[in-house]
C-alpha positions as CSV (number, residue, x, y, z in Angstrom):
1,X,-4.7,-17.8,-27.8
2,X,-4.6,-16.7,-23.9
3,X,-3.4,-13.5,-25.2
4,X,-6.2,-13.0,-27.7
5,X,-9.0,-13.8,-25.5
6,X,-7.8,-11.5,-23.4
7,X,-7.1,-8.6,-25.3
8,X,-10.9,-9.4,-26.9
9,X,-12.4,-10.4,-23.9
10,X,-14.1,-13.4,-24.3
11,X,-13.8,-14.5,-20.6
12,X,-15.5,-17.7,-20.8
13,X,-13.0,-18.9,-23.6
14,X,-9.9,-17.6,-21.3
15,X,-11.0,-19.8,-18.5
16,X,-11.4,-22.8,-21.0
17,X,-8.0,-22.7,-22.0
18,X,-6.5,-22.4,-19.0
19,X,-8.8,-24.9,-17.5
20,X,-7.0,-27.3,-20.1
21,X,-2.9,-25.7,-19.4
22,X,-3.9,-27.0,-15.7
23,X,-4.5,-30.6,-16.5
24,X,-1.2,-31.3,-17.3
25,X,2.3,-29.5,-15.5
26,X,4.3,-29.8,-18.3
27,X,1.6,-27.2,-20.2
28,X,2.3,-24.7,-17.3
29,X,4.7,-22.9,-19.2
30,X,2.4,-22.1,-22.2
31,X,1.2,-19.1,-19.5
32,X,4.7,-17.2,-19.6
33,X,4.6,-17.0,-23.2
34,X,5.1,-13.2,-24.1
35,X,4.1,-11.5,-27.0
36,X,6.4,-8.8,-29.0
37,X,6.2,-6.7,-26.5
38,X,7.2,-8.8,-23.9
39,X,3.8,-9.3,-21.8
40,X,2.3,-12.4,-20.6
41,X,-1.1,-13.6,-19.9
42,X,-0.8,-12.2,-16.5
43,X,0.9,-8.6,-17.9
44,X,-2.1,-8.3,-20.2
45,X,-4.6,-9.6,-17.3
46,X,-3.6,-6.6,-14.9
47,X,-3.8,-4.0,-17.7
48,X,-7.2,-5.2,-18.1
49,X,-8.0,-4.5,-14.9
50,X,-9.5,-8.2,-14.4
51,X,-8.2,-9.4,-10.6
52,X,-10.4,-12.4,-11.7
53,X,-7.9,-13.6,-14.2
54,X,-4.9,-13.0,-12.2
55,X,-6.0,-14.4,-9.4
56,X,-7.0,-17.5,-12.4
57,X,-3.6,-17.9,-14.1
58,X,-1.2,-17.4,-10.6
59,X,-3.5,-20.5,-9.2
60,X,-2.8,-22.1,-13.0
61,X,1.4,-21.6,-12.1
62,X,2.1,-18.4,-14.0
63,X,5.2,-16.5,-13.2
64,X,5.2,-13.4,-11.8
65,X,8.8,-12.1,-11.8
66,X,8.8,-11.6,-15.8
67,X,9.5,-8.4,-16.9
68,X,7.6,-6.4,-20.1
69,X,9.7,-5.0,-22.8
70,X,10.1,-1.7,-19.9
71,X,11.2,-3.8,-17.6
72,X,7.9,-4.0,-15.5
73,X,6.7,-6.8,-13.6
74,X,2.9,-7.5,-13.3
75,X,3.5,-6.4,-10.1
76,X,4.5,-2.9,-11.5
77,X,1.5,-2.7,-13.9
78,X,-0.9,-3.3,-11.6
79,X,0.6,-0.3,-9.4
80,X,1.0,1.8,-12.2
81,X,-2.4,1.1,-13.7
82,X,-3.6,1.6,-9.8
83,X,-5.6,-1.5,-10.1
84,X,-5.9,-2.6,-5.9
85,X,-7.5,-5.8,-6.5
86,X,-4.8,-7.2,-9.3
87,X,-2.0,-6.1,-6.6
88,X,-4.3,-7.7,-3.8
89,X,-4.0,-10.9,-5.8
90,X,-0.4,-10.8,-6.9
91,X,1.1,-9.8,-3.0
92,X,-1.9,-12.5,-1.9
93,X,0.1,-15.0,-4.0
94,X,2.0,-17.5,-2.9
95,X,4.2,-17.6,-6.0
96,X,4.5,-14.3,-5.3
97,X,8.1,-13.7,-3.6
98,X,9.4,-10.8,-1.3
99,X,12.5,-10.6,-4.3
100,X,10.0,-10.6,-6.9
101,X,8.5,-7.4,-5.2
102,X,12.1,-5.9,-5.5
103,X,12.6,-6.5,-8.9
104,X,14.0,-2.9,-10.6
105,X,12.1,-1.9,-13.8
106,X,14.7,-0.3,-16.5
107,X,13.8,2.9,-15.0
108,X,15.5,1.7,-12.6
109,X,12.4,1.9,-9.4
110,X,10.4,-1.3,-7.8
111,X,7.1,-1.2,-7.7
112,X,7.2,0.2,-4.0
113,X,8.8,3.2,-5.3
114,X,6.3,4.0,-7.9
115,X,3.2,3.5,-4.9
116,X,4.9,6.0,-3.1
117,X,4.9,8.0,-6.4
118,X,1.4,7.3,-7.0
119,X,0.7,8.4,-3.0
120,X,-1.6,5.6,-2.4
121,X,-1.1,4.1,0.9
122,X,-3.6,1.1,0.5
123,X,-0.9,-0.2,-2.2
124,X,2.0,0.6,-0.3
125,X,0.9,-1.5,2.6
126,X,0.4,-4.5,0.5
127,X,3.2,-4.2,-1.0
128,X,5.1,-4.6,2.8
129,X,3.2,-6.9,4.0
130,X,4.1,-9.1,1.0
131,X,7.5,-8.2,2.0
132,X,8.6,-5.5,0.2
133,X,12.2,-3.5,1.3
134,X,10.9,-1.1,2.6
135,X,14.6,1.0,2.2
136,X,15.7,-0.3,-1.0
137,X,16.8,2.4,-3.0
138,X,16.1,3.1,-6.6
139,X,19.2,2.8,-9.3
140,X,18.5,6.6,-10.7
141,X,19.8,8.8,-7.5
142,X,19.5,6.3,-4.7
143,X,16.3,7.6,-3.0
144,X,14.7,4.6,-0.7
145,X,10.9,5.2,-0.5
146,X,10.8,7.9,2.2
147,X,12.6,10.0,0.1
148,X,10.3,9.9,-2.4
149,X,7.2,10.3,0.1
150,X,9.2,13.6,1.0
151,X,9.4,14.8,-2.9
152,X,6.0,14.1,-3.7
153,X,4.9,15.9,0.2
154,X,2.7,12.6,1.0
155,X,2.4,12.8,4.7
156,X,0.0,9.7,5.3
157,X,2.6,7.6,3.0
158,X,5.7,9.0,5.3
159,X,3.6,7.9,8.0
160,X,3.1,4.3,6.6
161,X,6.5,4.1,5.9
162,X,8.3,5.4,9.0
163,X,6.1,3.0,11.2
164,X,7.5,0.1,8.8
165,X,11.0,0.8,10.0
166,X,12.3,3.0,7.2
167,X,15.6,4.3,8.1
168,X,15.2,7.7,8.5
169,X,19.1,8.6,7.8
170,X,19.3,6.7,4.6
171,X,21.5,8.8,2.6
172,X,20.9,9.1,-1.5
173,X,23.4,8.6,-3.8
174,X,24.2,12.5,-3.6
175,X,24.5,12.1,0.3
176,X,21.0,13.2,0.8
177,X,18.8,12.0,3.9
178,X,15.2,12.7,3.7
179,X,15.3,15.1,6.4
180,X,17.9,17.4,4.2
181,X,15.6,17.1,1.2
182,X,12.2,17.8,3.4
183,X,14.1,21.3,4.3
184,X,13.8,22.4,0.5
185,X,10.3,21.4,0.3
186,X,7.0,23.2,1.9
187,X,5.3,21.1,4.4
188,X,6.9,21.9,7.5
189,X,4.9,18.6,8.9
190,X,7.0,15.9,7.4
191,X,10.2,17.6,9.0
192,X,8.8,17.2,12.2
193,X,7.7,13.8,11.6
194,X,11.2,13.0,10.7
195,X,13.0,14.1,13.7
196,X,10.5,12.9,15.8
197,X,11.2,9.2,14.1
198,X,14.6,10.3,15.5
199,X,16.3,11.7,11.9
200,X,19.6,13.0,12.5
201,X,19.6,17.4,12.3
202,X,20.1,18.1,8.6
203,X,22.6,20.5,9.7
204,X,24.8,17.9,10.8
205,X,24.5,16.7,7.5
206,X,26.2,20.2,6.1
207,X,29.2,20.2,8.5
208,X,29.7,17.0,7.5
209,X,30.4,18.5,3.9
210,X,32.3,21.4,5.6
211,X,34.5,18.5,7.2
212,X,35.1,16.5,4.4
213,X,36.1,20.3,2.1
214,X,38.1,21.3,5.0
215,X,40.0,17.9,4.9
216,X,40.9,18.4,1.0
217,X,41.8,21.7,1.5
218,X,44.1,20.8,4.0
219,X,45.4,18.1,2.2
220,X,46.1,20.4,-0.8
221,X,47.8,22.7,1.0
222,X,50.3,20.0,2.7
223,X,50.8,18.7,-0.7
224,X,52.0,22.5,-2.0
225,X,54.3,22.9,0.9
226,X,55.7,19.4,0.0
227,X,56.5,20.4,-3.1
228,X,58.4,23.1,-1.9
């Protein structure tokens, strides 16, 4: 029923029914219940758009770390939907945990990661102050959230996140830092604002390589003379 009167808005009947859930605990998990495709109450209430009935149903004890048939949190709709006020009153929350904020759709990115996508720095800095990881990487190619501010060439969300305390030499699953990948990209601004946050020369990231091909090299040529 919370599900239908949401999906056909008939507001006052919402708040009837979850005035009732409230009165007794052991109807609290009525609110998790998910429909075939795997959405709650509070899935279906930031789709909507309504921070009213999110802010309504996290008072009433829903969950927030469920995950949608895609893997996505509420948390993650609301930043994919780029509804402010639904991920005002989820990071507001106090059911709302720093892990819950870290939780990995199956696409394998937290909802940080896709603000940073999105380039909006009003839902970035919620999502830290709610105490997102600000380096956590996502499962695809290991990029933390200043790499991806550095593919998308978001300056003001590089800024947001280097004075957060994002490492600036966090290396992707390839080996990359943010500084290496900024090199192959136009705005000659972000590359300053890395090594000015102290980022490590890119081109000590390319000798490093040299090193490590030098060292098999070497090491396949001592094994050729042992064999002889």
């Amino acid at each position: 029923a919370l599900h239908l009167s949401l999906i056909h808005e008939q507001w006052e009947f919402f708040h009837q029914l979850l005035e009732l859930v409230t009165l007794n605990p052991t109807w609290t998990p009525y609110l998790d219940i998910q429909n075939d495709l795997g959405q709650t109450a509070l899935h279906m209430a930031v789709i909507l758009g309504r921070s009213e009935c999110v802010c309504t149903l996290l008072r009433g004890g829903a969950s927030v770390e469920l995950q949608e048939r895609r893997g996505n949190t509420a948390v993650h709709l609301a930043v994919s939907e780029l509804h402010a006020e639904c991920v005002r009153e989820l990071t507001g929350s106090r059911r709302t945990l720093p892990q819950h904020l870290d939780i990995y759709n199956y696409e394998g990115l937290s909802a940080l990661h896709m603000a940073v996508q999105k380039g909006r720095c009003d839902l970035i800095s919620m999502l830290l102050e709610a105490g997102a990881d600000v380096n956590q990487t996502d499962q695809g190619a290991g990029r933390s959230a200043l790499h991806w501010a550095v593919e998308r060439q978001c300056r003001p969300a590089l800024e947001l996140l280097l004075r957060s305390g994002a490492n600036v030499d966090q290396r992707s699953y390839s080996g990359h830092t943010p500084l290496y990948c900024a090199l192959y990209r136009p705005d000659a601004r972000l590359r300053e604002l890395l090594r000015r946050a102290g980022a490590s020369d890119a081109h000590d990231e390319d000798e490093d390589d040299d090193d490590e091909e030098d060292v098999d090299n070497e090491e396949g040529e001592e094994d050729g003379e042992s064999d002889e």
